[in-house]
BADO-442569 format. One record per residue: x, y, z of N, C-alpha, C in turn; residue in three letters. Coordinates in nm, 4 decimals. Layout:
BEGIN
((X, Y, Z), (X, Y, Z), (X, Y, Z), 'ALA'),
...
This chain:
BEGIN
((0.0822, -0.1176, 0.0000), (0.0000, 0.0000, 0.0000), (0.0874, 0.1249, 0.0000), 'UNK'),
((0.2083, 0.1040, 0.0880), (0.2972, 0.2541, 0.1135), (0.2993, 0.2462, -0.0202), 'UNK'),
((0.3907, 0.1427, -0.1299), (0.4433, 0.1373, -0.2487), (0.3676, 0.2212, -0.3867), 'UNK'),
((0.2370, 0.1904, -0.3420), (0.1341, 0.2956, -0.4567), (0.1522, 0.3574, -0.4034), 'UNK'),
((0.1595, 0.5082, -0.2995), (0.1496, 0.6012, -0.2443), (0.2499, 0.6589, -0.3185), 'UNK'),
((0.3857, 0.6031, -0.2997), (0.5145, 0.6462, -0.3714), (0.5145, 0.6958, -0.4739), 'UNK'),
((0.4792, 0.5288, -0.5084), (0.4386, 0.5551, -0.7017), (0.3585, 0.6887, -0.7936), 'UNK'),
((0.2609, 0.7064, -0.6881), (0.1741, 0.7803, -0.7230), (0.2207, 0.9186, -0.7118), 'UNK'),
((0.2854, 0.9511, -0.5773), (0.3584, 1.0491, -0.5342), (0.4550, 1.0782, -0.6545), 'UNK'),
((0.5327, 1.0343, -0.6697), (0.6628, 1.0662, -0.7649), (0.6451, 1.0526, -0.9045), 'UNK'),
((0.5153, 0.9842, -0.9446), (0.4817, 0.9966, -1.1060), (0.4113, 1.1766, -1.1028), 'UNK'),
((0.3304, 1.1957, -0.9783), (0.2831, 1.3278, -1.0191), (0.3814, 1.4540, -0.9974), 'UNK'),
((0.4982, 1.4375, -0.9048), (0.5968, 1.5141, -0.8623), (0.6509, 1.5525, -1.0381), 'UNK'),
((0.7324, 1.4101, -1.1180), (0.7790, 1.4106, -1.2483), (0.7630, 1.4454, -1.3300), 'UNK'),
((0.5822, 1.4199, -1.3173), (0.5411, 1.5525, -1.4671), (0.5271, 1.6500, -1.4205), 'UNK'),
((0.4244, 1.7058, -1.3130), (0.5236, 1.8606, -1.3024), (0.6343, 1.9376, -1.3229), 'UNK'),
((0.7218, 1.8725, -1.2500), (0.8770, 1.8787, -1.2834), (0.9229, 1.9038, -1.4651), 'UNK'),
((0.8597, 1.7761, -1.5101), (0.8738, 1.8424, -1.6341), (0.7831, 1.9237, -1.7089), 'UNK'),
((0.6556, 1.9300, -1.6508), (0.5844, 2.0594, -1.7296), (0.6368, 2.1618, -1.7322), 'UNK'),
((0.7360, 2.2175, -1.5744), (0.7520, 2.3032, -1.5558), (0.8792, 2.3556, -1.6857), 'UNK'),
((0.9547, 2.2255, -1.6417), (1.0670, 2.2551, -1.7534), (1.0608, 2.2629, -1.8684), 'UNK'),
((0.9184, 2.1718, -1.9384), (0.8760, 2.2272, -2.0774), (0.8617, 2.3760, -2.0799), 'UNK'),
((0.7792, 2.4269, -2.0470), (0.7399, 2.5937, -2.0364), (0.9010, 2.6822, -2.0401), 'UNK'),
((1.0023, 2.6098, -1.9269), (1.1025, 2.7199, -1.9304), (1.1851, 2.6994, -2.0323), 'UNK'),
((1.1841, 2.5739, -2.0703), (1.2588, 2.5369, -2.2286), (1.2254, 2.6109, -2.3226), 'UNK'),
((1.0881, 2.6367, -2.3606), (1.0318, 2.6997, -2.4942), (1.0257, 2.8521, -2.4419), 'UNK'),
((1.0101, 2.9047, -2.3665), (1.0282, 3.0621, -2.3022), (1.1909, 3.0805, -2.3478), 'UNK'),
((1.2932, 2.9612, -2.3311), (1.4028, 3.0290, -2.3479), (1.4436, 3.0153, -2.5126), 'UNK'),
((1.3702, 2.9159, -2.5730), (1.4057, 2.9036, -2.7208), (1.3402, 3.0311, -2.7837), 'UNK'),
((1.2206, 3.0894, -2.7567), (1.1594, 3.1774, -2.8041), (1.2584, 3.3421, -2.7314), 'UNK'),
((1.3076, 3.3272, -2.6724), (1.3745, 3.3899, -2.6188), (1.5192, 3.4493, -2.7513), 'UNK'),
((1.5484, 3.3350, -2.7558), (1.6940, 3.3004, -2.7789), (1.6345, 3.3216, -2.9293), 'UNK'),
((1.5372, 3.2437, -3.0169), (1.5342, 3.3261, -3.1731), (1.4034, 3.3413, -3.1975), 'UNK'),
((1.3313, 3.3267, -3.1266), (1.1803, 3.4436, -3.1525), (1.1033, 3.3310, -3.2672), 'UNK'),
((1.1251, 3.1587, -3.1975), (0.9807, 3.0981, -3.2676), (0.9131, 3.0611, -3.1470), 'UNK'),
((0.7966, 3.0059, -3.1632), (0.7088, 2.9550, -3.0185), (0.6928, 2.8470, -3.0994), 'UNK'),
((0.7192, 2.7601, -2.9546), (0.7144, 2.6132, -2.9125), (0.5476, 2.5850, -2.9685), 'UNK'),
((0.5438, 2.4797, -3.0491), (0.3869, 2.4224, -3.0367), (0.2737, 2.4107, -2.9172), 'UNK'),
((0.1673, 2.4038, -2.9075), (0.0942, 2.4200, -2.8047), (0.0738, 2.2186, -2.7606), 'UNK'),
((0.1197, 2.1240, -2.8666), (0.0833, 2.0125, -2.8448), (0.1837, 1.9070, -2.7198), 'UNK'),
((0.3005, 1.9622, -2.7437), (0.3400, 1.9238, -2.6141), (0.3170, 1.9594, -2.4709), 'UNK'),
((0.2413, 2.0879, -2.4925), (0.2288, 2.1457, -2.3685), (0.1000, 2.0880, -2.3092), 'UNK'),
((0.0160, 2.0567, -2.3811), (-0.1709, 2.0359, -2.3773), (-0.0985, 1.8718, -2.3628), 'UNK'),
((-0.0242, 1.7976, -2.4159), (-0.0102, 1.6461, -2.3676), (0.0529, 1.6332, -2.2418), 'UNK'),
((0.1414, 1.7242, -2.1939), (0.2137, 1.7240, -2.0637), (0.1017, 1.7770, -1.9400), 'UNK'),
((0.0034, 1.8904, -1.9927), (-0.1064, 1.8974, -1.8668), (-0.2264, 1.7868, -1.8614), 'UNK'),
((-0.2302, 1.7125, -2.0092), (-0.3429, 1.5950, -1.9917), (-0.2383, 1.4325, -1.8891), 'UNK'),
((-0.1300, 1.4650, -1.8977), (-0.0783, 1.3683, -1.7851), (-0.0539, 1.3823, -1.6312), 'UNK'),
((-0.0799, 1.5058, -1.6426), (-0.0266, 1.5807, -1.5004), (-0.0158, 1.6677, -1.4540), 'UNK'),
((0.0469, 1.7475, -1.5367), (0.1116, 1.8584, -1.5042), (0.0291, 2.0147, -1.5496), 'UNK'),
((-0.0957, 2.0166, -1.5455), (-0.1361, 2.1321, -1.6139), (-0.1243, 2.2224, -1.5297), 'UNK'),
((-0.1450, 2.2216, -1.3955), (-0.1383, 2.3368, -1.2158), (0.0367, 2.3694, -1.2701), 'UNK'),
((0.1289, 2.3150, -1.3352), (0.2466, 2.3336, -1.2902), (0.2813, 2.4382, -1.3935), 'UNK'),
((0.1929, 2.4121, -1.5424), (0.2418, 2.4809, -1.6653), (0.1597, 2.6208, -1.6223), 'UNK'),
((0.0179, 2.6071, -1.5545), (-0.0530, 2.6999, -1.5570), (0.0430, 2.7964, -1.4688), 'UNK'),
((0.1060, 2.7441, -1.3691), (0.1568, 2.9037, -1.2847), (0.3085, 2.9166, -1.3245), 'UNK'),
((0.3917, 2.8417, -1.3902), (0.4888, 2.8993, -1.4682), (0.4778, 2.9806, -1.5549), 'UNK'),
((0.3600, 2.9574, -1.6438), (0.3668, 3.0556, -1.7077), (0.3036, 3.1749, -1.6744), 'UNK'),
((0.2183, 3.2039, -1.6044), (0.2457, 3.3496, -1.4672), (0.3994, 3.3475, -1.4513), 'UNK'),
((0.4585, 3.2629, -1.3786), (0.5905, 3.3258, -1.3107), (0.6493, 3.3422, -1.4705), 'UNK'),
((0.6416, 3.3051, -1.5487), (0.7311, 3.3586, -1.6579), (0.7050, 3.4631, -1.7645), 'UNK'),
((0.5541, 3.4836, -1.7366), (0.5156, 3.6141, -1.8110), (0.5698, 3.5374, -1.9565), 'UNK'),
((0.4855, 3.4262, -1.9762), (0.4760, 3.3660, -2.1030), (0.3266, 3.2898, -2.1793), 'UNK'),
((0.3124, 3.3242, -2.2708), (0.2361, 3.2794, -2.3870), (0.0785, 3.3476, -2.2941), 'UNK'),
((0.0842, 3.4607, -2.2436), (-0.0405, 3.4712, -2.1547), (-0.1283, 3.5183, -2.2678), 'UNK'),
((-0.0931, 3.5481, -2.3851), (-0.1942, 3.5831, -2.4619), (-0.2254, 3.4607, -2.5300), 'UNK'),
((-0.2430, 3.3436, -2.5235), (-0.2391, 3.2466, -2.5985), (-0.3719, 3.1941, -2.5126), 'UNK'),
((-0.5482, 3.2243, -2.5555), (-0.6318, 3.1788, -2.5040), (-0.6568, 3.0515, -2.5033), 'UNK'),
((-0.6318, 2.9774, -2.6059), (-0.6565, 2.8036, -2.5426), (-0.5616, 2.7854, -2.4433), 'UNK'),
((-0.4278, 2.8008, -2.4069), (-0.3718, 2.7804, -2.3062), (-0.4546, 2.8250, -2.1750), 'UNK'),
((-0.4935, 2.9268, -2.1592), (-0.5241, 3.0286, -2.0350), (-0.6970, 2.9306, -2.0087), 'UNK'),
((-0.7457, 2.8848, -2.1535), (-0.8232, 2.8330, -2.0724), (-0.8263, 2.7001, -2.0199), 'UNK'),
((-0.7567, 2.5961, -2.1051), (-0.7715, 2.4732, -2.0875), (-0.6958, 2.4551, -1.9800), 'UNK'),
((-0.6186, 2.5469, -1.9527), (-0.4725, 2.4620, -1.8115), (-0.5909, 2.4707, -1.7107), 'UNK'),
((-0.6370, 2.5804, -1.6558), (-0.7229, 2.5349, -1.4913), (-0.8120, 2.4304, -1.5514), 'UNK'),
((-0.8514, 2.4227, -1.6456), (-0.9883, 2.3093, -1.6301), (-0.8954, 2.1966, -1.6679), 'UNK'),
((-0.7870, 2.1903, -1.7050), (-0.7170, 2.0470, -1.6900), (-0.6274, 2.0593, -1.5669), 'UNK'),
((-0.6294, 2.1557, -1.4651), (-0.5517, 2.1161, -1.3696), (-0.6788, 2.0940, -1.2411), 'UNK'),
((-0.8070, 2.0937, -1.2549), (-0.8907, 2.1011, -1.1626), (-0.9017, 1.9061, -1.2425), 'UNK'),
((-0.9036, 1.8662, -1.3553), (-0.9619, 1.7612, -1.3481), (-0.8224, 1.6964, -1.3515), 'UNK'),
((-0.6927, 1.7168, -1.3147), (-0.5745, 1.6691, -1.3279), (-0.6292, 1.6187, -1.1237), 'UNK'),
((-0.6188, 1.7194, -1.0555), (-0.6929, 1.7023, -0.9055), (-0.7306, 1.6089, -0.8642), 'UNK'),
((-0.8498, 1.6402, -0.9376), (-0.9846, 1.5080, -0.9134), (-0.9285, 1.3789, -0.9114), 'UNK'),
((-0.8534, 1.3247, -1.0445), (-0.7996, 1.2608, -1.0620), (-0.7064, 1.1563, -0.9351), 'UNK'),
((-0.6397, 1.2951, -0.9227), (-0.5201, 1.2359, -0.8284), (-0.5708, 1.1920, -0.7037), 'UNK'),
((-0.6726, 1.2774, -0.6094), (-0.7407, 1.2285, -0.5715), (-0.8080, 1.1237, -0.5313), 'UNK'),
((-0.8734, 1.1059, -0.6679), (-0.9102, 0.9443, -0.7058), (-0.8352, 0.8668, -0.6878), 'UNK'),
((-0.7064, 0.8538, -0.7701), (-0.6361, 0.7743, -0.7183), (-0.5689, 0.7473, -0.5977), 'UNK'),
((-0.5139, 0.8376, -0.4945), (-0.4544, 0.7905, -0.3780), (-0.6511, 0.7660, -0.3036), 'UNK'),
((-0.7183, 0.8028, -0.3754), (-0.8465, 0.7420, -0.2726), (-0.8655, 0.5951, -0.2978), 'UNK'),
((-0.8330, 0.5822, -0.4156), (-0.8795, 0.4087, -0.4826), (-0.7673, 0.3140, -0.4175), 'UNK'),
((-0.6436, 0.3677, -0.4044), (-0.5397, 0.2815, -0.3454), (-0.5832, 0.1689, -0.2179), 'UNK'),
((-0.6724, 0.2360, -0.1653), (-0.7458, 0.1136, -0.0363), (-0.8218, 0.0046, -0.1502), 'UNK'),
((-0.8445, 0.0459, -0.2337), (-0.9387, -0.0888, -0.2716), (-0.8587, -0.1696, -0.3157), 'UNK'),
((-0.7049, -0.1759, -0.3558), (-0.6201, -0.2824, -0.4108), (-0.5486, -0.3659, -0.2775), 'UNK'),
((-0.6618, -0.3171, -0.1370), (-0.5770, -0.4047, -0.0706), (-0.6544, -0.5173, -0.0249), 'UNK'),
């Protein structure tokens, strides 16, 4: 039972981790020669996890805020990213 907890713990820690680092990757490529990163890695990295992490980096980075499918889909994929997680450390009692 601890072992899913972990699991669960550190798969959602990872994609954050890397949502976050997606966002600062493409902030610095767009930075560095002025193209923007596709929106499809970013929308597949918050449908695994990480959308709470992309949504407030990009506040802290004062990036792509004009980009309305981003601004809207990240909270409603980080409220059902939640639920989710949720769910799962709630379901973890039933595998015992």
């Amino acid at each position: 039972m601890v072992l899913l907890y972990i699991l669960l713990t550190v798969y959602i820690l990872a994609v954050n981790f890397y949502s976050f680092r997606l966002v600062k990757t493409q902030r610095d490529d767009y930075e560095a020669d002025g193209t923007l990163g596709g929106d499809g890695k970013l929308l597949l990295a918050a449908l695994l996890g990480g959308a709470a992490a992309i949504y407030i980096s990009m506040f802290a980075m004062h990036y792509r805020l004009g980009n309305l499918l981003l601004m809207i889909a990240m909270p409603v994929l980080a409220v059902l990213n939640v639920y989710g997680f949720y769910m799962g450390f709630r379901s973890v009692w039933m595998f015992l």
